[in-house]
N, C-alpha and C positions, 0 to 999 in steps of 0.2 A: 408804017410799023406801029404796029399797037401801043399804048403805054405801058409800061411795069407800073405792076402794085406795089404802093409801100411797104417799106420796111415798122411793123411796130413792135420791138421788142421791149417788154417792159424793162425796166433801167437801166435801160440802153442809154445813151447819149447820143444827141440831135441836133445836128444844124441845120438848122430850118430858114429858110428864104423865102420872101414872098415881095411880086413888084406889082406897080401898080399897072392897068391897062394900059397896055400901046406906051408903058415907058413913063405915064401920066405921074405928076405928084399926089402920093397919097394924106401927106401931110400935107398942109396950107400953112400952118399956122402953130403959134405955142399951145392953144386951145385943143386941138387934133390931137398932138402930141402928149399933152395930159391925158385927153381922154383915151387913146390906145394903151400908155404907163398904166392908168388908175385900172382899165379892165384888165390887163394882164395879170393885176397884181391881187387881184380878188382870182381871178381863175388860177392863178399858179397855190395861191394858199390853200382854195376849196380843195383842189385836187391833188395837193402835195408834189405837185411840180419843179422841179428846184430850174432855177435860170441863174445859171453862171455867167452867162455874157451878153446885153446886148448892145444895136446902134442899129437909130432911125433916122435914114438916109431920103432928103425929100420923095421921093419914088421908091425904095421900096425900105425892107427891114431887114436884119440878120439876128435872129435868138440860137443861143446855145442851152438847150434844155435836157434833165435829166427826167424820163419818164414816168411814171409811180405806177400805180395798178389802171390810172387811167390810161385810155388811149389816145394818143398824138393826134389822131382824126376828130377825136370830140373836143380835145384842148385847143387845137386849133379853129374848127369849127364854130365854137364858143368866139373864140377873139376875132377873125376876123369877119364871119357875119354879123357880131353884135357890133363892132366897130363899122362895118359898111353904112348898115342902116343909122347909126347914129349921125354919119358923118356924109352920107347921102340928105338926110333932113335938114342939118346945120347949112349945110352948104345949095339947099332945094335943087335938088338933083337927082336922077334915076338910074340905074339899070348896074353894070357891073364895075365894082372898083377894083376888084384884081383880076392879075392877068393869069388867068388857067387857074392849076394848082398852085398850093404853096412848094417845095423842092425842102426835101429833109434827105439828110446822110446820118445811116448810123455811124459812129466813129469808135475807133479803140481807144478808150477812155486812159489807160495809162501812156500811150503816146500823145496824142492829140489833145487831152482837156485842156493844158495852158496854151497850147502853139495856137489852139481855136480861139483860147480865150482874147489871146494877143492881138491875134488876127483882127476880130472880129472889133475890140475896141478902138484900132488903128484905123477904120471905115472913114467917121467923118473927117482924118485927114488924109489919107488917098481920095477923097472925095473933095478936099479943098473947102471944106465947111468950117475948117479951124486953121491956123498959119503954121501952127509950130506944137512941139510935144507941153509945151505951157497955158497954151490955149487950151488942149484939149482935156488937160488936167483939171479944168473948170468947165468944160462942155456938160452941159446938163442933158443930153440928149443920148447920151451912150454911158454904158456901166462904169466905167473906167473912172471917171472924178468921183463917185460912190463908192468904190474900191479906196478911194486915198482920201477919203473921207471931207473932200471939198464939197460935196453938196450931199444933200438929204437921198436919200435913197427911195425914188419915185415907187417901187417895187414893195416897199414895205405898207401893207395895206394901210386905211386912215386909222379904223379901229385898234392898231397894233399901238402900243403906249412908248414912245420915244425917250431916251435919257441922253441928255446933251452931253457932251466929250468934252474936254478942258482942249481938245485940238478943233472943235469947233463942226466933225463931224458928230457919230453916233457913238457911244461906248460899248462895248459887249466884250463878255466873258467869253473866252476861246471853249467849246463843247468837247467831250468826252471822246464823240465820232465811236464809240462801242456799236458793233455791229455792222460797219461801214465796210463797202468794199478798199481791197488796197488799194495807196494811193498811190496816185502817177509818181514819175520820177521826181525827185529836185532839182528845179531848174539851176540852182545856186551852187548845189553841191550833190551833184547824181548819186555819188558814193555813199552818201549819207539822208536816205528817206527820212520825207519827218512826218512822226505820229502825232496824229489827232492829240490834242490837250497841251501841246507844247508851249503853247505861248502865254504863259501865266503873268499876273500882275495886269491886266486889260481889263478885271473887274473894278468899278465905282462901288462893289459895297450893296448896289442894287440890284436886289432880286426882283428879274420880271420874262412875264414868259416872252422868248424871240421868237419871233415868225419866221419862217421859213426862208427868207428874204436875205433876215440880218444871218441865221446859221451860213447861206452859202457863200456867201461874203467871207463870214470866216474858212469856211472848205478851201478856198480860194489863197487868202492869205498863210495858211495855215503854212503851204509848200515855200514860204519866201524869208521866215525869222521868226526867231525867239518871243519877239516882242511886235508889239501894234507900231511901232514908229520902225522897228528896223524892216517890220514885215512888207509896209509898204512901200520905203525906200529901197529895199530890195526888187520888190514887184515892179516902180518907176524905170527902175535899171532895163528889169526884162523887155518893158513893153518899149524903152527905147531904141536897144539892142534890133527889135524889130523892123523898125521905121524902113530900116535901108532895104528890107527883102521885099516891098513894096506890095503888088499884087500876085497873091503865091495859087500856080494853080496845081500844087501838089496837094493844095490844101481840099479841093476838091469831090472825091469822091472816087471809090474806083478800082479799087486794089492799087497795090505797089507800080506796075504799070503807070495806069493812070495815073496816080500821085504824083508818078516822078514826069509828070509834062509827054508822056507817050517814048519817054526816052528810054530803052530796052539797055540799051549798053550801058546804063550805070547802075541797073540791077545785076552785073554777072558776082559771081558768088552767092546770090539769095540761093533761096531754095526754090525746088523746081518750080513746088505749088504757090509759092509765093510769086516767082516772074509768072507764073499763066492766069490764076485766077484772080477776076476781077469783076467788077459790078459797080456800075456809075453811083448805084444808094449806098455804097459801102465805102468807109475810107480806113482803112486798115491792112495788115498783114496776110496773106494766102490765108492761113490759117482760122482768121477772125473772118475773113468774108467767107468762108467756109460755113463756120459755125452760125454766124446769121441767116446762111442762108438754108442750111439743115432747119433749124428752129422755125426759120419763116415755111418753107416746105411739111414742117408737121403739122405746123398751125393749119395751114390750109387742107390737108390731109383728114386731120380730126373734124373742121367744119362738112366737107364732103362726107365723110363717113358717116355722116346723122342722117342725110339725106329725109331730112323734114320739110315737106312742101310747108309754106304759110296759112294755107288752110289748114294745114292739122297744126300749127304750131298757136292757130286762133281756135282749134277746136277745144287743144288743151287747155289752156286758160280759159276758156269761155266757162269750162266744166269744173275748174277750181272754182273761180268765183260765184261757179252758182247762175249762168246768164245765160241767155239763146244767143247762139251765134248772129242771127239777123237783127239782133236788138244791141249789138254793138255799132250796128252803121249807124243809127238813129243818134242825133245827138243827145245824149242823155248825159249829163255833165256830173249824177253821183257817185262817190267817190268806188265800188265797187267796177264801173263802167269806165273811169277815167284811168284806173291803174290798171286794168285788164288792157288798155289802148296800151299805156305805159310799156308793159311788161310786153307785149306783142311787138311794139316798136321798138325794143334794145335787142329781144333777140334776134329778129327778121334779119336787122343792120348788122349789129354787131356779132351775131354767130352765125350765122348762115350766109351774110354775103348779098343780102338782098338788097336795094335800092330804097333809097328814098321815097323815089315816086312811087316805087313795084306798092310800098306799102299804104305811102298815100289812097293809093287807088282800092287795093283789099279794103282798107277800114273806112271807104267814103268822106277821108279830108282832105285837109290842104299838106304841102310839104313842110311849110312852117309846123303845122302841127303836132307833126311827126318825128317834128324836129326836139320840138318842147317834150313830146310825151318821151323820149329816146333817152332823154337826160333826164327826167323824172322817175324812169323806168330801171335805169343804172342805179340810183337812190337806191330804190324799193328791195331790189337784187340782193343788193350790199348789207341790208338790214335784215333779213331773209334770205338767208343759204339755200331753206327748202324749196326755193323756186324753181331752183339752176334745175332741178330735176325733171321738171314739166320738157324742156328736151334732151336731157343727157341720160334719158331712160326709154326705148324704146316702147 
């Protein structure tokens, strides 16, 4: 049976999984595990990524991330090929460190963001990496002791300017959250949502810009108290509360079905479309798997509707920048020749569905290359609207 394409809808919400080959440890070492922390946390700032929850498990990982205008394929793409190679050279060794793909579920963000978040930092101890919910309050290896401000928050880039806490974590001002989708329920008190800016009095006085890092921390705590100390003794509460549901494979993926462990009889009273529809990349309500999958169905709809071969999508930029076609195989490395590769490589991939290699092979380089010019080419895009037009104009 074929595989299913991903699901990438932008600010969607993501659990994303990745193991290592044949089950192998992907970490070694605290060294590994810095360097996978230090690159995620340059790629989640660059690309405005928010990551609410993770934990690296010797063989594989679990992130729960919030999408932005980037795509999940190049976010990850980024992290785990750049981490392979780095960690392939450390270690002098070759060929592949993960096993297949990585595994992402869109999720419905007002059910699921705390139960994932729960979940997901309860890992290293269903994993026995930590004895007890105290140890793991201090595991540096999962978001959760940076959540209660026991250790430094690996996620907040180096360049980001730190202001120490009188509790020995980081300090920060609770944000406005203006413009934010609604937030999930309260765990504490369902009857009572709480809005963005609640927890006042958590400012030192210091004004400094936060990264993206420290705001979702706050998103985070926002749903648990008034204040930074009751916020996260509330939060302690929830993730303990957890401990006992041990490994949840509601948590999974799949519609309500699926969620509820294949058990049909404890969906009677849903609604129809909620007991039938389901989809392993989806973990949400009839409704929600519905609606991601209309969205994902147009997306794919609109890239076929252009129906641009990559010859013409290389003819057309060839004729913007002013180039002959046959003089972009050539390596010519000025920068006219090197953004016309760019711009060919983002849309081949990412709007029309073309391959790596398909493109490699059109413009006479390597896949690496293709790789680099793809994400250079996203850049270019973003700075220049009037480019999107070379294929969204027949």
């Amino acid at each position: 049976m074929p595989r299913q394409a991903r699901l990438d809808a932008p600010g969607a919400l993501q659990h994303v999984m990745a193991r290592g080959i044949e089950r192998r440890k992907i970490f070694l070492d605290d060294k590994d595990r810095t360097s996978f922390l230090e690159r995620l946390a340059l790629i989640l700032e660059e690309t405005q990524t928010q990551c609410y929850a993770w934990a690296l498990i010797p063989n594989h990982f679990h992130i729960l991330l919030r999408i932005g205008t980037t795509p999940l394929s190049t976010v990850m793409r980024r992290l785990m090929t750049g981490y392979a190679v780095t960690f392939n050279i450390r270690h002098r060794r070759s060929g592949h460190l993960f096993q297949n793909r990585y595994k992402s579920v869109v999720c419905e963000e007002d059910t699921y963001l705390l139960e994932l978040t729960r979940y997901i930092h309860l890992n290293p101890l269903r994993a026995r990496l930590v004895e007890d919910l105290k140890s793991l309050d201090k595991y540096q290896w999962a978001c959760h002791s940076a959540i209660l401000g026991r250790r430094k928050n690996p996620l907040i880039p180096a360049l980001a300017k730190e202001v120490p806490s009188a509790e020995g974590g980081l300090s920060f001002s609770f944000s406005s959250g203006k413009g934010k989708k609604q937030n999930p329920v309260n765990p504490v008190n369902p009857a009572c949502p709480v809005e963005p800016g609640s927890l006042p009095g958590c400012s030192t006085g210091v004004k400094k810009e936060k990264s993206l890092a420290e705001k979702t921390v706050e998103d985070v705590l926002q749903f648990f108290g008034k204040s930074l100390k009751e916020a996260r003794r509330r939060y302690r509460v929830f993730v303990e509360k957890g401990i006992k549901h041990g490994h949840r494979t509601d948590l999974q993926g799949g519609g309500l079905i699926r969620s509820a462990g294949g058990d049909r009889a404890s969906l009677i009273g849903q609604k129809k479309e909620d007991r039938e529809k389901a989809d392993q990349r989806v973990l949400g309500s009839g409704d929600f798997v519905s609606e991601i999958l209309q969205h994902a169905n147009e997306d794919a709809d609109r890239k076929k509707g252009r129906n641009i071969s990559m010859a013409e999508v290389i003819s057309r930029v060839c004729k913007e920048f002013d180039i002959k076609n046959d003089e972009l195989m050539l390596d010519i490395r000025r920068a006219p020749y090197t953004h016309a590769r760019s711009i060919i490589s983002y849309f081949s991939i990412n709007e029309l569905d073309y391959s790596g290699a398909d493109v490699a092979k059109a413009l006479n380089v390597s896949r690496a290359s293709v790789s680099k010019a793809r994400s250079r080419g996203e850049k270019l895009i973003d700075k220049d609207q009037y480019l999107w037009n070379l294929i969204n104009t027949s």
